[in-house]
VOGU-3710 file (C-alpha; in Angstrom, 3 decimals, decimal comma):
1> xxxxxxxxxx> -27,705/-18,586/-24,007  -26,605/-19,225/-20,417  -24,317/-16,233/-18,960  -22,383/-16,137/-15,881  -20,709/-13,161/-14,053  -18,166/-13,873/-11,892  -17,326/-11,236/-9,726  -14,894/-10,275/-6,932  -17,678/-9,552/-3,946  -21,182/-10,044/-3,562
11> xxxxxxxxxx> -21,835/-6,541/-3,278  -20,369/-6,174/-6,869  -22,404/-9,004/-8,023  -25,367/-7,486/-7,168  -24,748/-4,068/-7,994  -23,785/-5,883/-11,553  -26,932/-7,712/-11,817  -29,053/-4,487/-10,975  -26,714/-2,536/-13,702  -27,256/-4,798/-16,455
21> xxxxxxxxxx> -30,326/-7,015/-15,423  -32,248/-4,765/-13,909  -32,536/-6,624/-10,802  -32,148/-9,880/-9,312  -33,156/-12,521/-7,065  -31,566/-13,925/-4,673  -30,247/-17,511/-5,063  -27,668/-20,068/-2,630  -24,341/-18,362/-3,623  -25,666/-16,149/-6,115
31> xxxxxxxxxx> -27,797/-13,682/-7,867  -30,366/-14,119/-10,961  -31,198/-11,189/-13,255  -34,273/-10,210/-14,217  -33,460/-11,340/-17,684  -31,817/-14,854/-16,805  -28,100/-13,632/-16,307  -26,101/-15,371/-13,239  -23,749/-13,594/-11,084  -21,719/-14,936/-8,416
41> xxxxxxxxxx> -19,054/-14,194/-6,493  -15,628/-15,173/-4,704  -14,772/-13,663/-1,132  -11,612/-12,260/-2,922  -9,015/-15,396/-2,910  -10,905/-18,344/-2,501  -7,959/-20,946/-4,314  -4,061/-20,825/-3,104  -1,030/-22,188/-3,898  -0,904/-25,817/-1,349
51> xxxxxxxxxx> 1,781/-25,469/1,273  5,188/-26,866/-0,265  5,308/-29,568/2,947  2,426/-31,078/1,870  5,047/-32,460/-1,524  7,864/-32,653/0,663  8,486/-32,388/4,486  11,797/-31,251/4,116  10,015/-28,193/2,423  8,479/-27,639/6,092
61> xxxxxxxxxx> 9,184/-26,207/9,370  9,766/-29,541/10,640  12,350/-30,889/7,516  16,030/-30,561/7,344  17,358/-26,944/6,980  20,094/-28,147/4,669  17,778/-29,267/2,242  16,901/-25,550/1,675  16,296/-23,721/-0,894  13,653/-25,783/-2,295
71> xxxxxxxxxx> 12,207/-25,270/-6,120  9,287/-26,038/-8,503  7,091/-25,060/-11,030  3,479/-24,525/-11,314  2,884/-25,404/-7,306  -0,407/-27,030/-7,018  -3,514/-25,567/-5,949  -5,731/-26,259/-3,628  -9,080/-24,552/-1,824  -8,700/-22,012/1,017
81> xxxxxxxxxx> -9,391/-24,697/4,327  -12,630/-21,997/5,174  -16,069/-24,108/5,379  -17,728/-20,609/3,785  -15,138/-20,916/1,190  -15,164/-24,321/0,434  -19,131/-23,840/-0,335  -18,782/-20,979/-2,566  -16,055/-22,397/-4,347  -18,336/-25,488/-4,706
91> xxxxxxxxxx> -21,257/-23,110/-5,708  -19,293/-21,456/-8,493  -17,949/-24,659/-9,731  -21,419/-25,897/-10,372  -22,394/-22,519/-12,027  -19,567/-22,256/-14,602  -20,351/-25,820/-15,431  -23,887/-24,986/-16,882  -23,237/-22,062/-18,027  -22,070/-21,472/-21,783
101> xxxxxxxxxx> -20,017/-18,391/-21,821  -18,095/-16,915/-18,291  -17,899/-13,475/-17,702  -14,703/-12,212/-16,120  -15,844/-9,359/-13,698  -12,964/-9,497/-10,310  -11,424/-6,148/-9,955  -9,899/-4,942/-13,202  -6,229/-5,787/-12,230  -3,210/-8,506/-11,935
111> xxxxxxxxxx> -4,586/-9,528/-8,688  -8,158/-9,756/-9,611  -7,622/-11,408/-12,452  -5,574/-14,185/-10,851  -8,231/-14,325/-8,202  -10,671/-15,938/-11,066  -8,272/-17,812/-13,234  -7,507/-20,239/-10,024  -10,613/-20,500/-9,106  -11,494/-21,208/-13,447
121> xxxxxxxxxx> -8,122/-23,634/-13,304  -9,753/-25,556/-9,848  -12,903/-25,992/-11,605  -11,912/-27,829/-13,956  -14,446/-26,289/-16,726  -13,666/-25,193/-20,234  -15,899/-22,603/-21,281  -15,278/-19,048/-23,616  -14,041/-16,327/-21,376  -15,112/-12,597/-21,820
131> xxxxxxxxxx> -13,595/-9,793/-19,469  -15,289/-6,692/-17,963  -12,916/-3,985/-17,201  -14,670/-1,722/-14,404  -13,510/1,122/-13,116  -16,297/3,211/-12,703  -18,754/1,502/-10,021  -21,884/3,659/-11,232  -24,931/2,039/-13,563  -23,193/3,652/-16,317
141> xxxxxxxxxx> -19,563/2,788/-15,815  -20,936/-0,917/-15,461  -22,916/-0,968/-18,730  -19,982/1,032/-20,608  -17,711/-2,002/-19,335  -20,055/-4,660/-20,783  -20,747/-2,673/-24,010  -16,945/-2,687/-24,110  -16,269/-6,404/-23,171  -13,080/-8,345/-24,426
151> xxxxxxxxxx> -12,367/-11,706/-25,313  -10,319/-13,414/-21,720  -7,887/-14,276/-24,143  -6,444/-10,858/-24,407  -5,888/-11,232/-20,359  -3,764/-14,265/-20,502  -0,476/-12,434/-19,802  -2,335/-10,744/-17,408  -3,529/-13,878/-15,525  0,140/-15,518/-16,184
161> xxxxxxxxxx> 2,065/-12,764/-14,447  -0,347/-12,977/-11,454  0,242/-16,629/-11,187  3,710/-16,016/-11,237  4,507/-13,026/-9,138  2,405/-15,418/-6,075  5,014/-18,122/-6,947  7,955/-16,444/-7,078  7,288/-14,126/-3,979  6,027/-18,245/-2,185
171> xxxxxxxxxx> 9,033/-19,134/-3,071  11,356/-16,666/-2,555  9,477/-15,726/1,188  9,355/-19,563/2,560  12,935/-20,336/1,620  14,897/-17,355/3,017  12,548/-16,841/6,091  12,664/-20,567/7,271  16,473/-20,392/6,567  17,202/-17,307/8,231
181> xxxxxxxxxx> 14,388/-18,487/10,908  16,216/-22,319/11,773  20,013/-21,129/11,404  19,836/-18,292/13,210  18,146/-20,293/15,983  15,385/-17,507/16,168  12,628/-18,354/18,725  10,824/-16,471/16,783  9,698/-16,598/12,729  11,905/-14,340/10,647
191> xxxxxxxxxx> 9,628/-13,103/7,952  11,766/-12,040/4,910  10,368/-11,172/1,613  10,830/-9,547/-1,785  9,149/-6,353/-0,680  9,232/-5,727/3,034  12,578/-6,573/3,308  14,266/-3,615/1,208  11,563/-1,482/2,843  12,585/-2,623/6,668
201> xxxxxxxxxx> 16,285/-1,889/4,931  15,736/1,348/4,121  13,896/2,207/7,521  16,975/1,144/9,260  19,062/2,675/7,174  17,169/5,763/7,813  17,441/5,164/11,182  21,051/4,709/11,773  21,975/7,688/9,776  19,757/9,929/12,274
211> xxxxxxxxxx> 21,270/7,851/15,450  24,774/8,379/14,300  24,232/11,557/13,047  26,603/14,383/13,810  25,783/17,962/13,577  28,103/20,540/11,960  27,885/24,061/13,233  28,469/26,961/10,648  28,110/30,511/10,576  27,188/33,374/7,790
221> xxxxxxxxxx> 26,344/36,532/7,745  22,913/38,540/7,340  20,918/41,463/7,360  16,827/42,250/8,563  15,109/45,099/6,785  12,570/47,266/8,431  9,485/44,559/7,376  11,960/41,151/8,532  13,008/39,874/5,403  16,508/39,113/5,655
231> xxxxxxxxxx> 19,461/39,268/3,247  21,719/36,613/3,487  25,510/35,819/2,496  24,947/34,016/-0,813  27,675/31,062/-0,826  28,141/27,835/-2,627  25,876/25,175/-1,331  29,032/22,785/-0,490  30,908/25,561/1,772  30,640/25,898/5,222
241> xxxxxxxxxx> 32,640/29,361/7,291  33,488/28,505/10,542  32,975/31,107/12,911  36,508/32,840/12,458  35,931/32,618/8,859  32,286/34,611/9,091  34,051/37,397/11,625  36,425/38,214/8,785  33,871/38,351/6,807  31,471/40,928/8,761
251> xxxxxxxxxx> 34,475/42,753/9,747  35,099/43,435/5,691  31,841/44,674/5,040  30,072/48,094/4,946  30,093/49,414/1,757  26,332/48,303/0,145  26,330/49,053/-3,504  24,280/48,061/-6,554  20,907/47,253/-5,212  18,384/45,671/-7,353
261> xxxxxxxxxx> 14,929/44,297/-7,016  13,439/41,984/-9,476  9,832/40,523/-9,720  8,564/37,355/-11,697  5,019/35,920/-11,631  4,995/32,187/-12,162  1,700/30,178/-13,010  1,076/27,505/-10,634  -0,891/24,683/-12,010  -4,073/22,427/-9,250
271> xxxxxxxxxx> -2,179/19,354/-7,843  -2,478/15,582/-10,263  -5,133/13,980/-9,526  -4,577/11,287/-7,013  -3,002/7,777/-7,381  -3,436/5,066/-4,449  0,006/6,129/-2,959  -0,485/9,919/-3,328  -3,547/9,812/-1,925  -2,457/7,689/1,174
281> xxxxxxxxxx> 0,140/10,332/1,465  -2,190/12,949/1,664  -4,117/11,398/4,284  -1,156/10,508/6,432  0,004/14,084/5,810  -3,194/15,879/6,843  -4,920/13,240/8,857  -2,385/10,477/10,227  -4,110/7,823/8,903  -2,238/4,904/7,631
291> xxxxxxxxxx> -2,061/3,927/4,464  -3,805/0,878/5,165  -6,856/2,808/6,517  -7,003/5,363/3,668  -7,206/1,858/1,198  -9,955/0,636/3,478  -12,087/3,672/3,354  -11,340/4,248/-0,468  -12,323/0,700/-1,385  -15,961/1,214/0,886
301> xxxxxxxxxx> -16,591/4,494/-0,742  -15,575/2,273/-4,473  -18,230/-0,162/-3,571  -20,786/2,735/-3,117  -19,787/3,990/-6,121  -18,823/7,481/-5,302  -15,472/7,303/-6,340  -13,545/5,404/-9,327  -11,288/2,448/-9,050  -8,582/3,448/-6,006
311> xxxxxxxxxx> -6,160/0,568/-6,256  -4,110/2,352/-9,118  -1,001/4,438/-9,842  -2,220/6,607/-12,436  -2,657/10,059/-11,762  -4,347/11,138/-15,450  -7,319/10,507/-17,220  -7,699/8,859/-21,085  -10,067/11,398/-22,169  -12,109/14,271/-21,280
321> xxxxxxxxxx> -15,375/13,506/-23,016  -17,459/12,418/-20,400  -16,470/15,075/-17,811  -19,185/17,787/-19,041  -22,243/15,137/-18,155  -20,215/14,431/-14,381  -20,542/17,597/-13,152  -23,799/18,301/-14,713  -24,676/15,422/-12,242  -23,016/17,806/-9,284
331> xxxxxxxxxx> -24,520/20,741/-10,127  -25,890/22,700/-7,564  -22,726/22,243/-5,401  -21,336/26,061/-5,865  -18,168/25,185/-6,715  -19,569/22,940/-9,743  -21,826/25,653/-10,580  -18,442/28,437/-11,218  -16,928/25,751/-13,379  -20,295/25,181/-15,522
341> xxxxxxxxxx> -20,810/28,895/-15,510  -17,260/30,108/-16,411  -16,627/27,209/-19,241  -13,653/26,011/-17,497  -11,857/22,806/-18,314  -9,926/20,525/-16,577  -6,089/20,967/-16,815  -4,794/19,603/-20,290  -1,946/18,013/-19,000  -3,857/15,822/-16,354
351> xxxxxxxxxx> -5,773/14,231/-19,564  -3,372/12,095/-21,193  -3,820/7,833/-22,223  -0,247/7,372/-22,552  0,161/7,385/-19,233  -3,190/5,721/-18,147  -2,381/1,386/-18,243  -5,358/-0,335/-16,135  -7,068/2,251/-14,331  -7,662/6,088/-14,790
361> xxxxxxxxxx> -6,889/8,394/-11,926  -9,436/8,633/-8,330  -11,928/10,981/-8,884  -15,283/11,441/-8,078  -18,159/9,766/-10,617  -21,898/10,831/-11,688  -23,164/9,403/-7,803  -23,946/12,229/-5,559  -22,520/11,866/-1,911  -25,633/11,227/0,301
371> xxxxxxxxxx> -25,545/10,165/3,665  -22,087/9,832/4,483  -20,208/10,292/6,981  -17,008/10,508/9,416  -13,837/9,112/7,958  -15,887/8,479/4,439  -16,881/12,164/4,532  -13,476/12,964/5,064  -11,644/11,226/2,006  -14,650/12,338/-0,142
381> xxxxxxxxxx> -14,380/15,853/0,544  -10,418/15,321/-0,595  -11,206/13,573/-3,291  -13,843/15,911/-4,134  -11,704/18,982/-3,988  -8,473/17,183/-5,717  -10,843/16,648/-8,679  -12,921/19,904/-8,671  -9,848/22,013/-8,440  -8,000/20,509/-11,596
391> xxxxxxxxxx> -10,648/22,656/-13,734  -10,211/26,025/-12,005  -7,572/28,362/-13,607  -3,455/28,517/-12,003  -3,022/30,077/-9,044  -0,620/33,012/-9,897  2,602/33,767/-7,534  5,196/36,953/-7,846  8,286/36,234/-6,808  10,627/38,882/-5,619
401> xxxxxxxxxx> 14,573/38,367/-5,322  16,496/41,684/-3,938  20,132/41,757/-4,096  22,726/43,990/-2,722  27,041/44,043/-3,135  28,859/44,839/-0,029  32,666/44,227/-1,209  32,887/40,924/-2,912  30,019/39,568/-1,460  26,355/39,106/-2,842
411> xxxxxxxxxx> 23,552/39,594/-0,144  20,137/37,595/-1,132  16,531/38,012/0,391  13,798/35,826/-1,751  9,799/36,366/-1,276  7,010/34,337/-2,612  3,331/35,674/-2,326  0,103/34,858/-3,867  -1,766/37,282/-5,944  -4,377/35,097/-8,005
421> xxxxxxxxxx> -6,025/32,503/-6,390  -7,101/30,488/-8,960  -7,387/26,994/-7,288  -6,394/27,467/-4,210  -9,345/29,230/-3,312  -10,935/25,984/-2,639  -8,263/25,330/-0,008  -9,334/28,450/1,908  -6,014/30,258/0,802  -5,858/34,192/0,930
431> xxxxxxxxxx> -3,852/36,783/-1,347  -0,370/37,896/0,073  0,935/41,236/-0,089  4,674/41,724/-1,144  7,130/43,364/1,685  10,016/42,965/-0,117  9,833/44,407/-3,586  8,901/48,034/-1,975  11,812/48,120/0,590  15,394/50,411/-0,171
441> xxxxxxxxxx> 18,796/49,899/0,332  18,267/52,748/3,449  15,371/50,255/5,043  17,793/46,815/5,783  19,488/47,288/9,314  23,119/45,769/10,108  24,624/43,106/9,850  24,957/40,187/12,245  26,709/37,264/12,940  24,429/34,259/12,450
451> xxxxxxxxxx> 24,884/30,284/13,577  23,532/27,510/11,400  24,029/23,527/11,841  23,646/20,680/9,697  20,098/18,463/10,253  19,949/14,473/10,348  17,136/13,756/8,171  13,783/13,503/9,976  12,664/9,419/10,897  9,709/8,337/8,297
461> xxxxxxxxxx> 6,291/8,596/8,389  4,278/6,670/6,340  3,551/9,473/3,940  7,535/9,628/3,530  7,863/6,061/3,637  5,160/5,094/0,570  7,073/7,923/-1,135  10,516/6,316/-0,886  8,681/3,030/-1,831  7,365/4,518/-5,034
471> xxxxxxxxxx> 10,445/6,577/-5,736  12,925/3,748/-4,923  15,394/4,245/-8,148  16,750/7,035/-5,735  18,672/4,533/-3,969  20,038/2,716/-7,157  23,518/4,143/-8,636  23,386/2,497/-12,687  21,586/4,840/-14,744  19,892/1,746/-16,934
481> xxxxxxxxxx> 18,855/0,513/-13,247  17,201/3,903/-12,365  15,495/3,794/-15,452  14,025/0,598/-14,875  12,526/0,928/-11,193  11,224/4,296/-12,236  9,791/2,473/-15,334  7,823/0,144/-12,767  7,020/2,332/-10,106  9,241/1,499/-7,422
491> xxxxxxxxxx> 9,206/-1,581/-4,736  5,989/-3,256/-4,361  2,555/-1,993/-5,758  -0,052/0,760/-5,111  -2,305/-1,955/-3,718  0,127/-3,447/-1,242  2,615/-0,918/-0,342  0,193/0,008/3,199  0,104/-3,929/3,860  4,207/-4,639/3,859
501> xxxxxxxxxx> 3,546/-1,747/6,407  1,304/-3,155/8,305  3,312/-6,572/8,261  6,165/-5,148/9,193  4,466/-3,910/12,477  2,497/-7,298/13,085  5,874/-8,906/12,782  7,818/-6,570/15,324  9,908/-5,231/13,223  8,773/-1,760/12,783
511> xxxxxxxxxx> 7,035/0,555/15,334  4,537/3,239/14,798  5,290/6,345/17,155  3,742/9,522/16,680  3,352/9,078/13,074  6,785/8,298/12,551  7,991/4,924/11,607  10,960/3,372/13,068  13,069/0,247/13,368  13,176/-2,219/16,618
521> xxxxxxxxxx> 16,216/-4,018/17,833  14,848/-7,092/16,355  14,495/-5,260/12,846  17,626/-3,226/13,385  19,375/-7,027/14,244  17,777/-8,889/11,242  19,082/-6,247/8,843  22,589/-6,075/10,060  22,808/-10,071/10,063  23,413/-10,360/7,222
531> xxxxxxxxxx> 25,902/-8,592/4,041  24,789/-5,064/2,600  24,844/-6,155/-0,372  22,431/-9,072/0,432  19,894/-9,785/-2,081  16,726/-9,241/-0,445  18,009/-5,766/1,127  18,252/-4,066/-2,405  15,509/-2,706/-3,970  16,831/-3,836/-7,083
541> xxxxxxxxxx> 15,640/-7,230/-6,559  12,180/-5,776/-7,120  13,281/-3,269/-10,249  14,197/-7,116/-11,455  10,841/-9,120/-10,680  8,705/-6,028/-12,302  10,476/-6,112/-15,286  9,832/-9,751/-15,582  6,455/-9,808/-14,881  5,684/-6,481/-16,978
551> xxxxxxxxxx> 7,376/-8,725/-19,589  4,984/-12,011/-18,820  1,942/-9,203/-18,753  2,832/-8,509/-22,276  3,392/-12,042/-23,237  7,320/-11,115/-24,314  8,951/-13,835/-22,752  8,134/-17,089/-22,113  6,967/-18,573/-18,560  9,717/-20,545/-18,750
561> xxxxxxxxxx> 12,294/-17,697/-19,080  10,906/-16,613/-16,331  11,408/-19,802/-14,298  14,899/-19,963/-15,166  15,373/-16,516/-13,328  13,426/-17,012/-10,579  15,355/-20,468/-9,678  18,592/-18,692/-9,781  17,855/-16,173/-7,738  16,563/-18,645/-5,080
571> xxxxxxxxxx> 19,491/-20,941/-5,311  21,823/-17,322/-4,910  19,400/-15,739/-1,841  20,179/-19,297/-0,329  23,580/-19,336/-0,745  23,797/-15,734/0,744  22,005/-16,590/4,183  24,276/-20,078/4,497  27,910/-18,008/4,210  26,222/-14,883/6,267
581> xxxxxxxxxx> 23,466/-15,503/8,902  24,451/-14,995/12,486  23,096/-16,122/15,571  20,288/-13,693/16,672  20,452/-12,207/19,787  17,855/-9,357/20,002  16,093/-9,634/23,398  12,656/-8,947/22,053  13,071/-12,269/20,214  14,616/-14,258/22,807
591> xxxxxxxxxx> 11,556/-13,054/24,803  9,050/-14,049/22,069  7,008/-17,227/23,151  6,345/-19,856/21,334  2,865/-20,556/22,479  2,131/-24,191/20,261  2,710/-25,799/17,438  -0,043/-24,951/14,992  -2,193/-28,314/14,844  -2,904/-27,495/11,692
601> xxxxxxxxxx> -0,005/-26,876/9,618  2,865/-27,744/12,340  4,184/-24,057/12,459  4,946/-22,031/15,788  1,770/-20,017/17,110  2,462/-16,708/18,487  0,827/-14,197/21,276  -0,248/-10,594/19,393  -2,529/-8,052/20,741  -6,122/-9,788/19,912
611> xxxxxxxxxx> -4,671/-13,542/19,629  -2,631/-16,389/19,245  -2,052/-16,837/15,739  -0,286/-19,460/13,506  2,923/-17,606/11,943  2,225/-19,902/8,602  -0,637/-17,104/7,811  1,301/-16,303/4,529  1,199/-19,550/3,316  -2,633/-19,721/3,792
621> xxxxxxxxxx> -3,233/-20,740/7,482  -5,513/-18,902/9,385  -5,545/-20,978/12,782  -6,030/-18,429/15,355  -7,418/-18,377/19,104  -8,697/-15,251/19,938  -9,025/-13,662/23,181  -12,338/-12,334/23,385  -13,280/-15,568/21,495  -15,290/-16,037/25,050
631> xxxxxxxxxx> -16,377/-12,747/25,596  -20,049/-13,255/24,681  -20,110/-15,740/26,987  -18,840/-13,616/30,015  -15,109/-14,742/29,916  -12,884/-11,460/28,648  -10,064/-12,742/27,976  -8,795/-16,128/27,061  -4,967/-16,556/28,859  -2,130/-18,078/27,323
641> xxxxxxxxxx> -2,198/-21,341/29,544  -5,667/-21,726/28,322  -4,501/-21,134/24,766  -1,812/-23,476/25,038  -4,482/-26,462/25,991  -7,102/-25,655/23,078  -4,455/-25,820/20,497  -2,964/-29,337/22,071  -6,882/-30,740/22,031  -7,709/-30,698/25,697
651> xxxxxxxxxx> -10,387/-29,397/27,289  -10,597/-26,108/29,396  -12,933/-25,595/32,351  -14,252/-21,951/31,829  -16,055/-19,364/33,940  -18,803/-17,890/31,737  -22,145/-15,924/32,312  -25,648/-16,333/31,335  -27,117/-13,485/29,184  -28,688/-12,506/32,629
661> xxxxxxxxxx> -25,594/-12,197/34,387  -25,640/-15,563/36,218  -22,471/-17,439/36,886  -21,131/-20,869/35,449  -18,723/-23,346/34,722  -18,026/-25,550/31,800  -15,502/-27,353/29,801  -14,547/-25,778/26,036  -12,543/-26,939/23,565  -11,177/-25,199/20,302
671> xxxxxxxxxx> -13,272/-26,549/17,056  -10,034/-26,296/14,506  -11,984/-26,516/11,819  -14,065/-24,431/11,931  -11,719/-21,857/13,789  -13,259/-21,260/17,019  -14,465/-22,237/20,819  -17,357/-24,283/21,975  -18,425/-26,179/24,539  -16,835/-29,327/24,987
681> xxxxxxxxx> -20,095/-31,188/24,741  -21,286/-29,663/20,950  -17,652/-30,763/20,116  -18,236/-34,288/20,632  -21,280/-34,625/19,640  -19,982/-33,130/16,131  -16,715/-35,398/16,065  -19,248/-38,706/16,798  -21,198/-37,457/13,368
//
């Protein structure tokens, strides 16, 4: 019997063949096992939905604004324009069709899933469907996954929900960004979407509050004992003395009476194991990295199968059977060796399959970290730690409170040391000595007056940020609402939160400063454009979509239900930006260029730092000119003019170098097919062909 793998990369492919063939050969667009299995591979997407003006120009950049919103179902598909792509897509095509059974093997996920089934529903081919769930790179998390194979059937709400959440956030994207693009006579595309556009809302939101902040200055009253732990006037949290209020105060006091000291050790429990988001929090917190980054070097270490599957946010494991043999495979490391020697366990709680959907927490598997280095070694080591410190005992902290009367009033000082180390030993923490629970009444000096103000609250980061994301229901009143987001995690996923980021930079309307995160005018000015309580600003939009397409996942409604929804809320997000958009007027985007039209796909084509790039990227086009697209040749930089020529077809006369430094001129053009420049002469040779 004829079997085919089809995988995600070709580095999973192969490590799949060598996992369960024992080796392979290599073959055009594809790997042979040993024993006769195939396995091929996608470049991730290799099949997208076809750009709506291709069924209807009035669906385009170039079609009639008031023919907006547009709707439909089941948008056709069509391969990514990519002559590597095109290929493999042909390669795979021809594989599945002599094949008898197809195993799924993408990343175990919504998006990996819907990654195969377009490229299965382009083919054309009809043949049974298995699915590997991986999660555990290693030979043995491989072969567990095919000993544990499942009919693709079971995956069908999986694969449905994918389809649909790329329609619906299409659909949703092209309609209000073209809209808000054309009517508020941007020179510039307007990117709104289902995701990044609550999460540039609640950046500017952010923002305003801390530019329009103003401070309140209040006073209270306190006391420093002989070792600096002060005693403070213990109020209610919503009163604030003024400064004639606090004078009465100190002017009542000096009669200290009924002191008392009492101690309380509390267990403190090693942090969850990491999710995706936690994680890129971690690394933002203690490195700066973005979240983006700390994805990227998470995925590289995933494919070299030194950690488990990162794009997931679950912070617990299913079961702790397996565990004893891991570290047996880390032994040696000293801190592996305690845990082995001492019997210890890994922390009950963080072992728990009700709460572990898709993927099991990040943690470290059987491979031993060889050879690594620099930002890997870094995200290892906290990975590492994370999971080696969830089997060491609590740390142990005694808390003191000491109270004293003077009049009325209560006086407070609080302490909090650490007198077991437990797991934070492997964070180079020390033991703490109590000052306070020793100290008398006799030891605390006088009183003084003492001034306090009111902070703004600090701008994001994107440690901050990714938090908010996850923990959106905070900004929802209804109780049934809160319920919901928390039920789905928040706005967007632990797979793409770090990429809205990122597009919301790209697109201008962010800034990264410092670490922090904060608005520009042009993000400020697209936000206040339009209503507050404008569809796409409220993160309820996505509490909506993730209830729907949890729903789909589970096959509990129907994909028409689904459609009905999604078509309302198009026809209502349109109606919004026709009674509300205003004419822009940011400077930033009445400074932003339009370089050409995209030759392509007809869409503007912007200047960014390493290019000039097509603005239709979402919708699949991947025209670009970049500026050291030369630089091999001797020519740095390629200019805008110059840019502006190559996309219209003409040629450019360019001063280039010989590898031995000798000077030269020739005319270039820009090959849009296969995205890049050549010499004028190859070009027309090709074209005559």
């Amino acid at each position: 019997m004829n079997e085919l793998f089809v995988c995600e990369k070709p580095s999973v492919a192969r490590d799949l063949a060598t996992a369960l063939s024992g080796g392979y050969k290599e073959a055009e667009g594809h790997y042979i096992g040993e024993d006769g299995k195939q396995y091929t591979f996608a470049f991730g997407h290799l099949v997208t939905c076809v750009s709506p003006n291709s069924i209807n120009e009035d669906w385009g950049w170039k079609g009639d604004v008031n023919k907006l919103p547009f709707f439909m179902k089941d948008i056709p598909l069509k391969v990514i324009d990519k002559p590597g792509v095109k290929k493999q897509f042909i390669t795979i095509k021809k594989l599945m069709k002599n094949t008898d059974i197809i195993y799924i093997a993408t990343d175990a996920g919504r998006e990996g899933e819907h990654i195969f089934r377009k490229i299965y529903a382009m083919s054309g081919v009809e043949k049974p469907l298995k699915r590997l769930w991986i999660q555990d790179m290693t030979k043995e998390g491989m072969r567990k996954s095919f000993k544990n194979v499942k009919d693709g059937s079971l995956y069908n709400g999986l694969a449905t929900a994918g389809k649909l959440r790329e329609e619906s956030d299409l659909l949703i994207g092209i309609n209000s960004t073209m809209m808000v693009t054309k009517l508020s006579k941007s020179q510039k595309v307007l990117s709104l979407g289902r995701v990044q556009t609550p999460t540039l809302s609640m950046v500017v939101k952010r923002d305003h509050i801390i530019k329009n902040f103003s401070k309140v200055v209040h006073y209270s009253v306190a006391a420093t004992d002989k070792n600096g732990m002060k005693y403070e006037l213990v109020i209610d949290k919503d009163i604030q003395h003024t400064k004639e209020n606090a004078k009465e105060i100190l002017a009542s006091l000096g009669d200290r009476v009924e002191f008392d000291i009492s101690t309380q050790n509390k267990e403190v429990k090693p942090k969850k194991l990491f999710d995706l988001t936690e994680l890129q929090r971690e690394m933002n917190t203690k490195h700066k990295w973005s979240a983006a980054h700390t994805l990227k070097i998470t995925q590289s270490l995933y494919e070299k199968k030194l950690v488990t599957y990162p794009r997931t946010s679950s912070a617990y494991i299913a079961s702790d059977s397996e565990l004893p043999g891991l570290l047996e495979k880390h032994a040696g490391h000293s801190w592996v060796d305690e845990i082995i020697s001492r019997g210890y366990k890994i922390e009950q709680s963080f072992v728990d399959p009700s709460k572990v959907s898709d993927h099991e927490a990040i943690i470290i598997t059987s491979e031993v970290a060889e050879n690594i280095s620099g930002d890997e070694a870094i995200l290892y080591d906290e990975v590492f730690t994370r999971f080696i410190a969830a089997f060491f005992p609590c740390a142990v902290k005694e808390e003191t409170v000491a109270t004293f009367m003077d009049q009325k009033h209560i006086f407070k000082a609080k302490e909090s040391v650490l007198i077991e180390l437990g797991w934070k030993s492997l964070y180079g923490e020390e033991l703490t000595e109590s000052l306070l629970k020793h100290t008398n009444l006799s030891d605390i000096g006088e009183y003084k007056l003492i001034e306090k103000e009111t902070k703004p609250p600090k701008p994001y980061t994107e440690a901050t940020l990714l938090s908010d994301m996850k923990k959106a229901s905070k900004f929802l009143d209804e109780v049934a609402e809160k319920k919901i987001m928390k039920a789905v995690e928040g706005i967007g996923t632990v797979a793409t939160r770090g990429e809205i980021i990122e597009k919301l930079v790209a697109r201008g309307f962010i800034e990264k400063k410092n670490n922090k995160i904060v608005s520009t005018e042009l993000g400020k000015e697209l936000i206040a454009m339009m209503p507050e309580d404008f569809s796409l600003y409220s993160v309820k939009l996505t509490s909506f979509f993730e209830t729907l397409l949890s729903q789909i996942e589970r096959e509990e409604i129907s994909e028409d239900t689904f459609y009905e929804e999604l078509e309302g809320l198009v026809k209502q997000i349109g109606d919004e930006i026709k009674g509300n958009v205003k004419i822009l007027s940011s400077k930033k985007n009445m400074e932003k260029e339009v370089i050409a039209e995209c030759p392509k796909c007809g869409k503007p084509v912007y200047e960014n730092s390493k290019g000039y790039s097509c603005s239709g990227y979402k919708e699949g086009c991947s025209t670009t000119i970049w500026k050291n697209g030369l630089s091999k040749l001797g020519k740095k930089n390629v200019t805008k003019n110059e840019a502006k020529k190559l996309f219209s077809g003409k040629k450019v006369m360019a001063s280039l170098k010989t590898k031995q430094g000798k000077a030269y001129k020739t005319e270039v053009v820009f090959n849009l097919e296969k995205n890049w420049i050549e010499f004028a002469k190859g070009f027309a040779k090709e074209q005559k062909q």
